[in-house]
N, C-alpha and C positions, 0 to 999 in steps of 0.2 A: 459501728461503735455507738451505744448507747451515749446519748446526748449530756448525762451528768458525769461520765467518763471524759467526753471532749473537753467541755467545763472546767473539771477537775485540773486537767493537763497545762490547759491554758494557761489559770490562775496560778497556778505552781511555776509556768515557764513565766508570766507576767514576775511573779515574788522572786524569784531566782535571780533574774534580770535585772529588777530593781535592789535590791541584796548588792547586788557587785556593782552597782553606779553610786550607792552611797558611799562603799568601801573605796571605790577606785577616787570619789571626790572627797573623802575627808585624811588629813593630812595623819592624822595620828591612826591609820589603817591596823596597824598590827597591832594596837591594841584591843580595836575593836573587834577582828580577828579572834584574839585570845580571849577577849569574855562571849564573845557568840560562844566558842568551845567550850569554854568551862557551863554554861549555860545551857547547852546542849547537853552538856553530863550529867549537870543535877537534874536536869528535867526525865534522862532517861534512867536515872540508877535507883528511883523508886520499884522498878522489876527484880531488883533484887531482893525486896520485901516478900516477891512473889516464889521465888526461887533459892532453894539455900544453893549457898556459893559451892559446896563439895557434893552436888548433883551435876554439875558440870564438868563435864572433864577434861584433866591439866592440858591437850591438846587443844582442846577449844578453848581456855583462856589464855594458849600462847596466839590462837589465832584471833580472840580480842585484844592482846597488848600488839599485835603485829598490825594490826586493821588502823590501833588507835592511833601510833606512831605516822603512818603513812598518811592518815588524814590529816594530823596536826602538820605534817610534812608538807602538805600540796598546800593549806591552808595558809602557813606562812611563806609560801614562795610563789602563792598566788598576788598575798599581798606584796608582797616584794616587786615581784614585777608590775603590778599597777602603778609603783612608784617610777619604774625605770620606764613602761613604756603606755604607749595611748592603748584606751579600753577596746577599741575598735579590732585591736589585735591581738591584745594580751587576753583577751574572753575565748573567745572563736580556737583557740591553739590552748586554752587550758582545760579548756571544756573536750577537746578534740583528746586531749591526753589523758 
C-alpha cells in the first residue's frame, strides 16, 4: 500500500474517532448531529449545478431519498445511544452495524 494511502486512512480513522468523542462528550449531541447533516447537504448539493435533476433516473433518486433516511436514521440513534451508554461500547457496535 502506497504510503500516502496509509496516510490518508489513518487521518480519516484519527477524524472519525475524534468526530464521535466530541459528539459522545457534548450534552446537546442531537443537535450537533443535525447540523453536521444539514451541512453535509449544502456542501454536497452543489453537484447538482453539475447535473440537471431529470438526467437521473426516478429509481436512483428513490435510492437517494432511501440512502438519506437511513443515514439521518443511524445518525440520530447513534447519538441517542451515546446518551444512554459509554463510547467504549456504543462506537465498537455502531460502527460494527
Amino acid at each position: 500500500m502506497p504510503l500516502a494511502a496509509l496516510l490518508l486512512v489513518l487521518g480519516a480513522a484519527c477524524c472519525h474517532s475524534t468526530w464521535n468523542l466530541l459528539v459522545k462528550a457534548h450534552p446537546r449531541r442531537l443537535e450537533i448531529q443535525g447540523g453536521a447533516l444539514v451541512v453535509g447537504t449544502l456542501l454536497c448539493a452543489p453537484v447538482l449545478l453539475a447535473y440537471h435533476v431529470g438526467d437521473v433516473p426516478p429509481a436512483a433518486w428513490a435510492v437517494v431519498l432511501v440512502s438519506g433516511v437511513l443515514e439521518t436514521s443511524y445518525v440520530f440513534a447513534l447519538a441517542a445511544a451515546y446518551g444512554a451508554g459509554d463510547l467504549s461500547l456504543v462506537y465498537p457496535v455502531a460502527r460494527g452495524v
